[in-house]
N, C-alpha and C positions, 0 to 999 in steps of 0.2 A: 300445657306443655307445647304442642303445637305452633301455638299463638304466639308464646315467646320466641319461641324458634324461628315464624315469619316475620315478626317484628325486630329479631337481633338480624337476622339476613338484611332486611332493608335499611338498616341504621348501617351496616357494613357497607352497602353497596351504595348506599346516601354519604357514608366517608369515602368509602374510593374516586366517587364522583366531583367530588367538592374538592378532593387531593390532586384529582387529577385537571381540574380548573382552576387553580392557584397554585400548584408547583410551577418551575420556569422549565419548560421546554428544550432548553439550549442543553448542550453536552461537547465534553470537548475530552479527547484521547491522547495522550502522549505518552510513547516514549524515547530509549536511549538507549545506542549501547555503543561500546571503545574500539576501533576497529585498528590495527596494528600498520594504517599504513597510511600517507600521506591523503590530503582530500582530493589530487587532480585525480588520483588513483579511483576513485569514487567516482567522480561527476559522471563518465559515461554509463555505469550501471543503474545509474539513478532518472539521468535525461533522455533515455535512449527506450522508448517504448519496446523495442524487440527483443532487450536485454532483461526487464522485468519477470519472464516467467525462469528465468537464474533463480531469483530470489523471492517472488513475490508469495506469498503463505495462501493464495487463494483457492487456487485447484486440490490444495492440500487438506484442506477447508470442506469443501463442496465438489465433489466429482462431477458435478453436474454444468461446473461453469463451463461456456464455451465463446474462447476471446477473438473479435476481428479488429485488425488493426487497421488504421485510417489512412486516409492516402498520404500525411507528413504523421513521422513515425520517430524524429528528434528536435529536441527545442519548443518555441513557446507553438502555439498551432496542433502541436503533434494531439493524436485521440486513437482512442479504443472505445470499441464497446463490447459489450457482455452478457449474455443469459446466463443463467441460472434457475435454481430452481424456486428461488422468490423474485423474480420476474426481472432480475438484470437490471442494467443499467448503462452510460456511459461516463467517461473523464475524457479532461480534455487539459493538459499542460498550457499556465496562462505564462509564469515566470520559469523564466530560467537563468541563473547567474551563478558563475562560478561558488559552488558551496551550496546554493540554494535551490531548489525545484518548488511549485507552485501550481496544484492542481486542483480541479473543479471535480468534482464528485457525483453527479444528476442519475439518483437512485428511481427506480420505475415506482412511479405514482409521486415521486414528492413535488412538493410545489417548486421549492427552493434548492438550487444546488449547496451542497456543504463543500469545506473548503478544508483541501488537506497540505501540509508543506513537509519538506524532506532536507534537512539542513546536515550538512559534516564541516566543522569548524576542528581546526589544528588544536590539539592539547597535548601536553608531556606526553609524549610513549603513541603518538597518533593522532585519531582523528575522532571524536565524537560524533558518532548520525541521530541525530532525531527526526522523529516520524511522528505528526502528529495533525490528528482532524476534528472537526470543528463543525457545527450545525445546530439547525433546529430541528427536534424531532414534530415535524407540522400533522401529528394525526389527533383530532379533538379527544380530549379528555385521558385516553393510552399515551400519548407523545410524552408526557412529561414523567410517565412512567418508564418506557424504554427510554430516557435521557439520564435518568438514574442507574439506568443497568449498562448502558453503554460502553462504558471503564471494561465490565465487567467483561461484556459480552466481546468487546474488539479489541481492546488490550493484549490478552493473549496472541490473537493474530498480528498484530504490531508485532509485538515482541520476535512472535516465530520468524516475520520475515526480517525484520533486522538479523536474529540470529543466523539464517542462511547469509543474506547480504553480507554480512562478516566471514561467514567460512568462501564465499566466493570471491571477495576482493582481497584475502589474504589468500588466497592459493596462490602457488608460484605460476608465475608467468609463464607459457610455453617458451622454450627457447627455440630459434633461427634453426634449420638444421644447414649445415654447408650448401652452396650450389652444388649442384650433380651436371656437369655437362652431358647436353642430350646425346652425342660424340663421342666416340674419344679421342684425345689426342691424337694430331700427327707424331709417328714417331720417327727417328728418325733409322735410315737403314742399318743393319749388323753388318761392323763390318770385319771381316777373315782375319 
């Protein structure tokens, strides 16, 4: 009994090996969601690194992240970096074009940066965002196993932060309050 039991172990772990050196490594995340309001409406919460923790799902994620932002902090250049509690990382904004964002992803220990983009294109009744990343998972033999769960595993987080990104680019806009002069008026004198 034993005996089969070490020999069914090693035929498992002889398949996971062999699965894990012949699956493809690659993975890619995407989602979508409808946001009620025109795209220029968008581009700033999307290109503007200071505006991301509005909407971004990650501190929501992980209490442990803790973000610095870089010395350009809009448009193509701009970067952040990040600890956490699985050793952080950095991005760093490559595009930026009206509707589009274009950012590099360099997770601590990978080889290769992944590559994430952020698009809001005009449709009936609004604007559609997609949020969607891309990469290799480069760790030998496990990589192409967390490339399979990926969906799984970030997806939701996608989705969370679009869902905020939508309740924050549809909130109403602050309105102007009147000037207050620091003064008041001359008035003019009472007269008998």
């Amino acid at each position: 009994m034993l005996k089969k039991t070490i020999i069914g172990l090693a035929v498992l772990v002889g398949l996971l090996v062999l699965g894990g050196l012949v699956l493809p490594d690659s993975y890619q995340v995407s989602r979508t969601v409808t946001v009620q309001v025109p795209p220029e409406r968008l581009q700033p919460l999307l290109e503007d690194l200071t505006r991301w923790p509005e909407w971004a799902p990650w501190a929501e994620e992980d209490t442990t992240v803790a973000i610095t932002l870089g010395p350009v902090t809009v448009g193509p250049g701009a970067s952040q970096s990040w600890t956490d509690k699985s050793g952080g990382g950095r991005l760093e904004l490559k595009v930026v074009a009206p509707g589009r964002v274009e950012y590099d992803v360099h997770f601590a220990g990978a080889a290769k940066p992944h590559r994430a983009v952020m698009t809001a294109a005009a449709v009936a009744g609004g604007t559609e965002v997609g949020w969607s990343m891309s990469g290799d998972m480069d760790m030998a033999v496990v990589g192409p196993y967390f490339a399979l769960l990926a969906d799984r595993m970030m997806g939701s987080m996608f989705q969370s932060g679009l869902e905020k990104l939508k309740r924050v680019a549809e909130a109403p806009l602050p309105t102007a309050s009147p000037a207050v002069p620091d003064e008041p008026a001359p008035t003019a004198p009472a007269v008998p």
